[in-house]
C-alpha positions in Angstrom: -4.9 -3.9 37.8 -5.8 -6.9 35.2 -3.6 -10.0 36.2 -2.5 -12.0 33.4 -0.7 -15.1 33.2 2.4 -15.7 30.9 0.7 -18.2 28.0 3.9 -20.6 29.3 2.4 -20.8 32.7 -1.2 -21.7 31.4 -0.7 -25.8 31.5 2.1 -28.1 31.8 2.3 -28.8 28.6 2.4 -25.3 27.7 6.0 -25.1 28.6 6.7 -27.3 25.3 5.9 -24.3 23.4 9.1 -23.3 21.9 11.0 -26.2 22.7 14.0 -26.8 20.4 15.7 -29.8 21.4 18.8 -27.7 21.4 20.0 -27.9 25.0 21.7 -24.3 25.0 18.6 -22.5 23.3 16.4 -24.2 25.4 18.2 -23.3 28.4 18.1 -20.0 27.3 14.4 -20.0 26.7 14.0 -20.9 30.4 16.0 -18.7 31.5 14.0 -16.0 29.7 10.6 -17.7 31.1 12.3 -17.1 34.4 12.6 -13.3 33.6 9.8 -12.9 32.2 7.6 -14.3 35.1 9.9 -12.1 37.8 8.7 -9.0 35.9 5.1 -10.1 35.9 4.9 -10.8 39.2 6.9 -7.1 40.3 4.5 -5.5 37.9 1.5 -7.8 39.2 2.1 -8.5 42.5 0.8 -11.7 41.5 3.1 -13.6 43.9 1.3 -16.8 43.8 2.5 -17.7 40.2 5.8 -18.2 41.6 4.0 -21.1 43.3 2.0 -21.9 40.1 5.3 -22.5 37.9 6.6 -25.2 40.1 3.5 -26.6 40.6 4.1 -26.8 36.6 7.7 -28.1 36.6 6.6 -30.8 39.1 4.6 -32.5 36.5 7.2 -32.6 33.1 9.8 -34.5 32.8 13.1 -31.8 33.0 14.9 -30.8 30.2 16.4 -28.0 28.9 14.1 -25.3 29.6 13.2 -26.4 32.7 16.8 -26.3 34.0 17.4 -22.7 32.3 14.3 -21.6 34.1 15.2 -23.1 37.3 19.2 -21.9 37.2 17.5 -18.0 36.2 15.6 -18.2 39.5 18.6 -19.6 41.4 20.8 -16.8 40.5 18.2 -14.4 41.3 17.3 -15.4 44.9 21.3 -16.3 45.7 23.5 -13.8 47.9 25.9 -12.7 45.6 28.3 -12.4 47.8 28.2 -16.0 49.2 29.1 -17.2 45.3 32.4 -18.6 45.6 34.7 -18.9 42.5 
């Protein structure tokens, strides 16, 4: 199986790509970059690019798609049923 690379996940600055200055719709754009890279790496196996992204995040300064895509991976790793409210 070929292992590709989401183009967002190519460079730091790749992750501009898109990037609205709208907080919500670039929250929303992380959070789909989140989903996107979690059904690449089920599909892949490709594990490592978990590692890659944050690697990635590491070296821009955070804004709205980097929160969205950080908060997408939170929810998918927390126990639901240790969510309180």
């Amino acid at each position: 199986m070929q292992l590709v690379i989401p183009d967002f996940l190519i460079s730091a600055d790749a992750w501009n790509a898109g990037l609205t200055g709208d907080w919500a719709k670039d929250n929303a754009i992380g959070r789909q970059r989140a989903d996107a890279l979690q059904a690449n790496i089920r599909m892949t196996g490709n594990y490592p690019l978990l590692s890659h992204a944050i690697t990635l995040l590491r070296e821009r300064p955070r804004d709205g798609i980097e929160i969205g895509f950080l908060q997408r991976l939170s929810e998918m790793i927390a126990p639901t049923h240790l969510i309180i409210g």
